[in-house]
Phi, psi and omega in degrees: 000149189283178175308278185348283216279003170265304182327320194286334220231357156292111181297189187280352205218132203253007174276344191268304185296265300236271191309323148334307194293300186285017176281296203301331179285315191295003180268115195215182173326300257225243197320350147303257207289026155237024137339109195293327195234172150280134181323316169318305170283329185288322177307351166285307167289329188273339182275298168333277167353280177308335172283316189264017176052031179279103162273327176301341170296317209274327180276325170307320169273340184278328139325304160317285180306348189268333193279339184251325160317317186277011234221300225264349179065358200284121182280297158011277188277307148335289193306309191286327180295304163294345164297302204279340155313294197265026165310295188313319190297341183291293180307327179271020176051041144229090214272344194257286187332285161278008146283331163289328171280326165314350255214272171301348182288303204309301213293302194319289125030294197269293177318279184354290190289317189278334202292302210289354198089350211278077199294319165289332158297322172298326166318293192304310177268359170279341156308302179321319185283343196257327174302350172241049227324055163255100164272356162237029141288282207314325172303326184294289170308343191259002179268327191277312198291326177278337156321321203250035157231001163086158188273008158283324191250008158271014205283322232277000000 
C-alpha cells in the first residue's frame, strides 16, 4: 500500500478501527432483517434526541442507525450517519471523538459507493472529507470519481 492511501485509511485509532471492524463483522444477512428500525428511523431519532438536548438517546439511536446503515450496504446511510456523528459531537462537546468516527464512517462509506461504481457517492463523500478538511482524502476521492466517470465525462 502506498504513503497516500495508507495516510487516507489511517483511522484517529487504533481501537477506533478495531470496534469499526467487529461492529461491522457481527452484522450479516440474516441480522440485518431482524434489525428492529431502518437506518432512516433512528436517523429521525438522533435529530429528535439532539433538538431535546438528549445526548444519550441521540448516541443510542445513532448506534442502531450506524448498525442497520452497515446492514443495508447503502453509502447513503453510512454517510447520513456520519454526518450525524458529528452533530452529536457538537452537542455533547465532544467534537474530536466523534469526528473521528465520521471520519471512519466516511471511508467505509466510500468503499461501499466505488464498489457499486457510484460516481454520486464518491462526490457526495468527498464532499464529506472536504467539511472536515481532509484534503488530501478529497484529492484521492476525486481521482477514483474521474476513474469511475470514464475519459468522456471527466474530459467535461
Amino acid at each position: 500500500m502506498d504513503t497516500n492511501a495508507r495516510a487516507v485509511l489511517e483511522p484517529a485509532g487504533t481501537w477506533r478501527r478495531t470496534w469499526m471492524a467487529l461492529t461491522a463483522a457481527f452484522i450479516d444477512e440474516t441480522s440485518a432483517a431482524a434489525l428492529p428500525r431502518a437506518w432512516p428511523v433512528c436517523l429521525d431519532e438522533v435529530r429528535h434526541a439532539l433538538q431535546e438536548r438528549n445526548v444519550g438517546t441521540a448516541m443510542a439511536a445513532w448506534r442502531h442507525g450506524y448498525a442497520a446503515a452497515l446492514a443495508s450496504g447503502d453509502w447513503r446511510g453510512i454517510v447520513a450517519l456520519g454526518d450525524a456523528a458529528l452533530r452529536i459531537g457538537d452537542v455533547a462537546g465532544m467534537h474530536t471523538l466523534f469526528f473521528a468516527d465520521a471520519r471512519d464512517m466516511y471511508l467505509q462509506a466510500f468503499v461501499h459507493a466505488r464498489r457499486a461504481r457510484d460516481l454520486e457517492g464518491v462526490l457526495r463523500i468527498a464532499q464529506a472529507f472536504g467539511e472536515l478538511g481532509e484534503r488530501e482524502v478529497v484529492d484521492w476521492c476525486v481521482r477514483i470519481a474521474r476513474e469511475l466517470a470514464g475519459p468522456r465525462r471527466a474530459a467535461r
